[in-house]
C-alpha positions in Angstrom: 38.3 -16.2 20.5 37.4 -14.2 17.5 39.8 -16.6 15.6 37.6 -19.5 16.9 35.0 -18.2 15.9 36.1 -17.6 12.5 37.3 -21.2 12.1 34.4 -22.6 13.2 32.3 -20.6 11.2 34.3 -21.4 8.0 34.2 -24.9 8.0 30.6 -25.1 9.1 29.9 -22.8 5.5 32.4 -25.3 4.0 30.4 -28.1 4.7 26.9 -26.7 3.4 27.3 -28.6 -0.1 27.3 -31.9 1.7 23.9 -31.1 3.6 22.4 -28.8 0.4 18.9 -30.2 0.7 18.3 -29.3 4.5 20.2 -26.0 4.4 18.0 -25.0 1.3 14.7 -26.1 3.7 16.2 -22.9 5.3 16.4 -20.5 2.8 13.1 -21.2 0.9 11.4 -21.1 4.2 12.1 -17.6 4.8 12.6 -16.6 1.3 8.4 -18.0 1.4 8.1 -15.8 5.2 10.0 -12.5 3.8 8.1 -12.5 0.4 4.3 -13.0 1.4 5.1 -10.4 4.8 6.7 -7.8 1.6 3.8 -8.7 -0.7 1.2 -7.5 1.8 2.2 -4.4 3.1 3.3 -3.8 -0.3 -0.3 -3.5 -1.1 -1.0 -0.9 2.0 1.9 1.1 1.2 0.8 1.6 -2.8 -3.1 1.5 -1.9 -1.8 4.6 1.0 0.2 6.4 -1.3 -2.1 6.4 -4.4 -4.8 7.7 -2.1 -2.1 10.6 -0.4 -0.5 11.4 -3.1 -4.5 12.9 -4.7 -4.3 15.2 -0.9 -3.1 18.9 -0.8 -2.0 20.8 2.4 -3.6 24.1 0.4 -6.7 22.9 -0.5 -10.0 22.5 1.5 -12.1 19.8 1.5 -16.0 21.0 2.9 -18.6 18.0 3.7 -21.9 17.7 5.2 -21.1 17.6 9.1 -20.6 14.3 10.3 -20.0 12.5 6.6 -17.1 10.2 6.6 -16.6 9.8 2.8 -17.9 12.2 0.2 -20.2 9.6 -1.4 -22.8 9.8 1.8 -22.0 14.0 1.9 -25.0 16.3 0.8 -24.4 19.9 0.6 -27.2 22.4 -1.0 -26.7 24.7 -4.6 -27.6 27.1 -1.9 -25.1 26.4 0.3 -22.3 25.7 -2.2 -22.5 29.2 -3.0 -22.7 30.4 0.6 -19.3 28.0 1.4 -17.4 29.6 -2.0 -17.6 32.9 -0.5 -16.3 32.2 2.9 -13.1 34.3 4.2 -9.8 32.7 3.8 -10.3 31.3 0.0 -8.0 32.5 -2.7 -9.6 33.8 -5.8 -8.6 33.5 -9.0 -7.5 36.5 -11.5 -10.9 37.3 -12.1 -11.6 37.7 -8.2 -14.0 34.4 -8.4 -13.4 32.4 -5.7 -11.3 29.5 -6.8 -13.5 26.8 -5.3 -15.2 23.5 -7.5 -18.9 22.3 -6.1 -18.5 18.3 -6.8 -21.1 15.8 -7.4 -19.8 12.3 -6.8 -21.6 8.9 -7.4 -21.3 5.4 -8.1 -21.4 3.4 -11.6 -20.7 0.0 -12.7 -18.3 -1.4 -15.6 -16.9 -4.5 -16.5 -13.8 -6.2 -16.5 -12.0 -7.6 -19.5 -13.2 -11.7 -20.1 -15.5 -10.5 -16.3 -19.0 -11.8 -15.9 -19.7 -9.3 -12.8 -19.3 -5.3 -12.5 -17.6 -3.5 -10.7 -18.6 -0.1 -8.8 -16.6 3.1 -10.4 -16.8 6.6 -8.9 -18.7 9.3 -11.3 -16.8 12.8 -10.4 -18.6 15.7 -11.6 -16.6 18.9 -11.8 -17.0 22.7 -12.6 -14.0 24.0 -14.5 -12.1 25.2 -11.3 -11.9 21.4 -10.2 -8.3 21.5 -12.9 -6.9 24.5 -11.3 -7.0 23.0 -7.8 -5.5 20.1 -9.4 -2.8 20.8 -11.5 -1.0 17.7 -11.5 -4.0 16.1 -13.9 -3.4 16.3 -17.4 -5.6 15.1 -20.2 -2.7 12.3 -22.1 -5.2 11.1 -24.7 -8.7 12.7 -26.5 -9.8 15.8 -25.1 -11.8 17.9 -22.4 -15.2 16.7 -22.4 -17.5 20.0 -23.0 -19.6 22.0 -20.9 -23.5 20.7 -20.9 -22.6 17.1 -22.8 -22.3 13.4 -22.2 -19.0 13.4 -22.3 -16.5 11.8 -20.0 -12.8 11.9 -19.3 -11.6 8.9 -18.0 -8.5 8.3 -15.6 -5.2 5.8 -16.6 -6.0 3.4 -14.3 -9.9 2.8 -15.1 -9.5 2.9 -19.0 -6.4 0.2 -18.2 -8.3 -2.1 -15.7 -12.6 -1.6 -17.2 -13.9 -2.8 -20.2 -15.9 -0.1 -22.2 -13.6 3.1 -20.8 -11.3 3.5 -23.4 -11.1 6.7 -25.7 -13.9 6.4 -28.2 -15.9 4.3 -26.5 -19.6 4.5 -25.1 -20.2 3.8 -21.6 -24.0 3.3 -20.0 -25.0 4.7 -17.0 -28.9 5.4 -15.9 -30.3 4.4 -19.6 -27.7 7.7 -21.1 -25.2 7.0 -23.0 -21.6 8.8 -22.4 -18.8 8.8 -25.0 -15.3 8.8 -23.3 -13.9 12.0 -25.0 -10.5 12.4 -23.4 -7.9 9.8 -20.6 -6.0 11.7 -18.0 -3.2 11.0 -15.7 -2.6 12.2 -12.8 -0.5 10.2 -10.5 -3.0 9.3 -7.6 -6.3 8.7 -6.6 -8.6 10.3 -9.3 -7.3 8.0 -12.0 -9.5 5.6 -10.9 -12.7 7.9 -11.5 -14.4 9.2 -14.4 -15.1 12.7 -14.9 -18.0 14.7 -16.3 -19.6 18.7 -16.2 -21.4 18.7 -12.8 -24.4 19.9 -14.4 -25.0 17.2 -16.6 -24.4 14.6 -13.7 -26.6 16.4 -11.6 -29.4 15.8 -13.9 -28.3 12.7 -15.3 -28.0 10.9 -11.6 -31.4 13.1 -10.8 -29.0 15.3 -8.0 -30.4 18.9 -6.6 -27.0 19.5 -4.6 -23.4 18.5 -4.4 -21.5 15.9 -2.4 -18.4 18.0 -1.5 -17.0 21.5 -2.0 -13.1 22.2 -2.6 -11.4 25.4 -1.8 -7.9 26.3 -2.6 -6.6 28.4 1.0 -5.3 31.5 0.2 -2.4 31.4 2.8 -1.1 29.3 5.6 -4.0 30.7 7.7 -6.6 30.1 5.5 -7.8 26.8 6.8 -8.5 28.3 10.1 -10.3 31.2 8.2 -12.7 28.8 6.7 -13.5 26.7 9.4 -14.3 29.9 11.9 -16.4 31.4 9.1 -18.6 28.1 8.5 -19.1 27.1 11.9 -20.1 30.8 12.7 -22.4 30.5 10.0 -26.0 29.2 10.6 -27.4 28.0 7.4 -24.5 25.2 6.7 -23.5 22.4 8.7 -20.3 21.0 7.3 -16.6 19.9 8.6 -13.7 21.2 6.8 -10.1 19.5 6.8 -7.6 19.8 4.1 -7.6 17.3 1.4 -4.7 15.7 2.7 -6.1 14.9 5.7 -9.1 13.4 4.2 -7.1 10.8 2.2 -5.1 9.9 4.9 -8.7 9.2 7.1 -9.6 7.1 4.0 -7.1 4.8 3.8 -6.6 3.9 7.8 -9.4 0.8 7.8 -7.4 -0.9 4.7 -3.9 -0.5 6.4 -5.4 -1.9 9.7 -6.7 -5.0 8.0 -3.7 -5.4 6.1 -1.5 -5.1 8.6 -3.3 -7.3 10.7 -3.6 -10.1 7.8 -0.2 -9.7 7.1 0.8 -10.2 10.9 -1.2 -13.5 11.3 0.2 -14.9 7.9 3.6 -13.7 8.7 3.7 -15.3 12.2 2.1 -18.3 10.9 4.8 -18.8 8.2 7.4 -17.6 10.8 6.3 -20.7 13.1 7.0 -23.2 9.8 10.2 -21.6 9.4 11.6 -21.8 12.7 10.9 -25.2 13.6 12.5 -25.8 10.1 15.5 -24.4 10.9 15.7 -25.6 14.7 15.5 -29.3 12.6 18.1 -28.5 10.3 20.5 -26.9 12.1 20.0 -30.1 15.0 20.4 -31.6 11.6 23.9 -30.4 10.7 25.1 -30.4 14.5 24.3 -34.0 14.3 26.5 -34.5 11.1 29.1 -32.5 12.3 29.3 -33.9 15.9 32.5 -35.6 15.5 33.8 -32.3 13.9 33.1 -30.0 16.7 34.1 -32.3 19.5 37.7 -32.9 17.7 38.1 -29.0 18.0 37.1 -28.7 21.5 39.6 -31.7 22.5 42.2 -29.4 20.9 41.5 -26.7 22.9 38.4 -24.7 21.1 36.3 -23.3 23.5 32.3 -23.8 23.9 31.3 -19.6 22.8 32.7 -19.9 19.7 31.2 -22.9 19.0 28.2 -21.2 20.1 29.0 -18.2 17.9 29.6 -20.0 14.7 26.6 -22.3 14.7 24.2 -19.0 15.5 26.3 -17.4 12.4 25.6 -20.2 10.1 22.0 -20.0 11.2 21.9 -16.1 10.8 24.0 -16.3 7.5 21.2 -18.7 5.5 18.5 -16.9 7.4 19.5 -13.8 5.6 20.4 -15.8 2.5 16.6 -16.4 2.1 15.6 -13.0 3.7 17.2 -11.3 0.4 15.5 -14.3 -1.8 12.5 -13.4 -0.4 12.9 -9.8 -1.0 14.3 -10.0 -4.5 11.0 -12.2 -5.2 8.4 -9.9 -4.1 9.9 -6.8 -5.8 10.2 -8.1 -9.1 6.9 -10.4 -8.4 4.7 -7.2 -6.9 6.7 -4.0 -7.7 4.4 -1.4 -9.4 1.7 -4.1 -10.4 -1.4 -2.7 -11.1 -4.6 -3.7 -9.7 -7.7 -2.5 -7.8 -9.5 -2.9 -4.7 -12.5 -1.2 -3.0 -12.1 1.8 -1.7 -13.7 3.4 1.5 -16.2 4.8 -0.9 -17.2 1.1 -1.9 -15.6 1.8 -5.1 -12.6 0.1 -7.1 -9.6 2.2 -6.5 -6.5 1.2 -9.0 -3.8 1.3 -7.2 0.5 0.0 -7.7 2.2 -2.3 -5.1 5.2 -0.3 -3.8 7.7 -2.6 -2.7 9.8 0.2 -0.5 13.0 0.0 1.2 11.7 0.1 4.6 9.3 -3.3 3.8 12.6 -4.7 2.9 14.3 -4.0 6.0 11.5 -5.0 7.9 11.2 -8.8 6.1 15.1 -8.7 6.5 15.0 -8.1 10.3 12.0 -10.9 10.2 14.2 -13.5 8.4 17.6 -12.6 11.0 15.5 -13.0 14.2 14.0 -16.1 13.1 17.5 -17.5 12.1 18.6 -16.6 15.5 16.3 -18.6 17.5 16.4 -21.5 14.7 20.3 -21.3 15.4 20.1 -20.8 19.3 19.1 -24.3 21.2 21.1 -26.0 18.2 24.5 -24.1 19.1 23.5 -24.4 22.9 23.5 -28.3 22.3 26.6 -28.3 20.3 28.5 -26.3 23.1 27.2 -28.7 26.1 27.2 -32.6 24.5 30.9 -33.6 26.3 33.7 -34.5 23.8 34.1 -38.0 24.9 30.3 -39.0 24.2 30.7 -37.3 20.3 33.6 -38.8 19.8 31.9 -41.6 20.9 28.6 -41.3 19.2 30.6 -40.0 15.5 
């Protein structure tokens, strides 16, 4: 049987030159289904891993008590200071608690050749904030000094925003900032500017801060916080590592992509499969006389079965990897931005993983399967004397 199969198989592959045009309806179909279903989660998996990637398991992050984002978090000068001292916080050599009060609020700039802005987030930071972030370095300019206009501008904003490159002057509440220093840091915070927190705080006419981060000084130290600070009367904040944070920030824009990319993928997959149900019919049609030759010789109806599924399967996956090749070097790394749960551009690569691959592959093979199925079903059934017939 398997050497029926094999047979079959063969000289149904043999045959695709003469019937290029509808074997190629095949492969571009899914090639179109695999690329667009890659494309989009593409986007989720770069916009989720720039945002996780900025998250630390050892670092706290304290809001006002029921704030979802730290844009619409308020927390007191008063009660910074109370949440810095709270049990379970490392301290650095100086036995300060390593903690950075944050102020964090919305600008605009421009895109390149744009005729609209675009909201930006405004970090400001007390000199701790690079300590609990290590992975940010300054790649271009400087540090922007303590009491000054001065900003320090991520990769990803000075790339994508007109008027945030080193040297420049950017305008924000009637002040003028000069862009001192770029940094890179791999995740999140390159799309945000940076500035001394006291000079945003009276620039952006803040009294308090919108967040307050804690390095944990040991695997307990999480728990420490929290018990301290709920037990504590005069603050009312939730605490959850950074990590977790992110990961909460970026749920809503994987659940609409995923769902966008489930309707646009099933609606493509619809297209494709009625494509190849009509070519396959297509080629059992031209190859009737074929196939009913070999059964009147003694070839059985599975293997006919077999080898019509495999030629289905076979240009199925054909345009499967087409697809796949397409959207990595189409989408791989490209850089752009989106809003953010903050309402605020967040630059961001497409990561075109492995796993999205295998996914768009396993798409492309079960569509080719039931493209393949009724067409091999028919193959195996129509009796040899009517093909011969018919041919």
């Amino acid at each position: 049987m398997l050497q029926q199969i094999l047979s079959i198989t063969l000289l149904g592959l043999r045959s695709i030159p003469e019937r290029l045009g509808a074997s190629l309806v095949i492969v571009v179909g899914l090639a179109g289904v695999v690329a667009v279903f890659t494309a989009l989660l593409a986007m989720a998996a770069g916009f989720r891993s720039t945002l996780e990637s900025a998250g630390r398991t050892d670092v706290a992050l304290v809001l006002r008590g029921g704030s979802q984002a730290e844009l619409n978090s308020g927390i007191s000068r008063e009660q910074g200071a109370i949440i810095k001292q709270a049990a379970g916080v490392a301290k650095d050599p100086d036995g300060q608690a390593l903690a950075s009060a944050e102020v964090v609020v919305i600008a605009e700039l421009m895109r390149p050749g744009g005729k609209t802005s675009s909201n930006i987030t405004v970090r400001g930071v007390e000199p701790a904030a690079f300590a609990l972030r290590p992975q940010l370095r300054i790649v271009a300019g400087r540090m922007f000094g303590q009491g000054l206009r001065e900003l320090i501008v991520g990769q990803g904003v000075s790339r994508q925003f007109a008027g945030a490159r080193l040297g420049q002057v950017v305008r924000m509440r009637g002040s003028d900032w000069t862009v001192v220093g770029v940094f890179a840091s791999g995740d999140a915070y390159e799309s945000e500017l940076w500035a001394d927190v006291d000079v945003a705080q009276s620039t952006f006419n803040r009294q308090g801060y919108s967040s307050v981060r804690l390095a944990l000084a040991d695997s307990g130290g999480l728990r420490a916080v929290k018990d301290a600070l709920s037990a504590d009367p005069r603050v009312n904040v939730d605490v959850e590592t950074e990590k977790q944070y992110f990961s909460g920030q970026t749920e809503q824009f994987r659940r609409t992509i995923g769902a966008l990319a489930g309707v646009v993928t099933l609606i493509m997959a619809l297209g494709a499969i009625f494509a190849a149900l009509n070519t396959m019919y297509a080629a059992v049609d031209t190859r009737a006389r074929e196939i009913a030759t070999l059964r009147a010789v003694g070839f059985r109806g599975l293997p006919v079965v077999v080898s019509i599924m495999l030629e289905s399967l076979i240009l199925a996956l054909a345009g499967g990897l087409l697809g796949a090749l397409a959207a990595y070097v189409l989408f791989n790394n490209m850089v752009v931005s989106t809003l953010g749960a903050n309402f605020t551009q967040v630059v961001f690569r497409f990561a075109v993983t492995p796993s999205l691959v295998a996914n768009g592959l396993i798409i492309a093979v079960v569509i080719g399967m039931i493209g393949g199925c009724l067409p091999a079903l028919r193959a195996a059934r129509q009796p040899v004397t009517a093909a011969l017939r018919a041919a």
